[in-house]
C-alpha positions in Angstrom: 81.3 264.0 293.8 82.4 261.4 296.5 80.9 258.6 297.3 79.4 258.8 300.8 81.9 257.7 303.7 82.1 254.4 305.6 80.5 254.4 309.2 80.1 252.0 311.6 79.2 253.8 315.1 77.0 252.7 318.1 73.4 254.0 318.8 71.4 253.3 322.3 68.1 252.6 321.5 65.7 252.0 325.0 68.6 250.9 327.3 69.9 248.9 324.0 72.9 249.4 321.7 72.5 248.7 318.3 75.6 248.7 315.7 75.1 250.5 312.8 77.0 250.5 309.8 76.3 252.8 307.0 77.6 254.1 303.7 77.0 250.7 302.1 73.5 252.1 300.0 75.2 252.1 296.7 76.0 248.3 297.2 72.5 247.5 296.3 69.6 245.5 298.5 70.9 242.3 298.1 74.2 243.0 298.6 73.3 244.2 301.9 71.1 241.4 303.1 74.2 239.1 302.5 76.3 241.0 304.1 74.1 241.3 306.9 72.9 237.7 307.3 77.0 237.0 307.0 78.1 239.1 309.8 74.7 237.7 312.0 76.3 234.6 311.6 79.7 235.6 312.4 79.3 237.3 315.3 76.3 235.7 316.8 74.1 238.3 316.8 70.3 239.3 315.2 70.1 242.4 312.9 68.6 244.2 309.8 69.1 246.1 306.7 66.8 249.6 307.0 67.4 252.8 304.9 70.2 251.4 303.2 72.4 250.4 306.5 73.1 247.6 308.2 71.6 247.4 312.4 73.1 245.0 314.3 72.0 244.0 318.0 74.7 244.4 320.7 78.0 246.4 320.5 80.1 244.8 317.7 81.7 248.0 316.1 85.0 246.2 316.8 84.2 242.7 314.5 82.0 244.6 312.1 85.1 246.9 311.3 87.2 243.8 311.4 84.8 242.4 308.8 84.8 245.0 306.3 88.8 245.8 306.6 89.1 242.1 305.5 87.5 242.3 302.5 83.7 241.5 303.6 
């Protein structure tokens, strides 16, 4: 079986967009934190890890795939 694919899309959430990026659950918890508190730091933005994705505030699709093509 496959592992799940790679996404990083855009939701609107109350008049806000949120960047999502998911696929990553089988990286573990921690793994996830860093790379959320990494990219938060990069790009200047707040965000979570929830259900196994990362949430990002604002539209960042662009720099988040940026991030992951260049080796997190």
């Amino acid at each position: 079986m496959a592992p799940p694919a790679l996404k990083v899309f855009l939701e609107k959430r109350a008049s806000k967009q949120v960047t999502v990026i998911s696929g990553l659950h089988t990286c573990g918890t921690a793994r996830l934190e860093a790379m959320a508190k990494e990219m938060k730091g990069k790009f200047g933005c707040g965000g979570t890890v929830k259900d196994g994705r990362i949430e990002l505030q604002g539209d960042v699709v662009g720099k988040a795939k940026g991030f992951l093509r260049d080796g997190c």
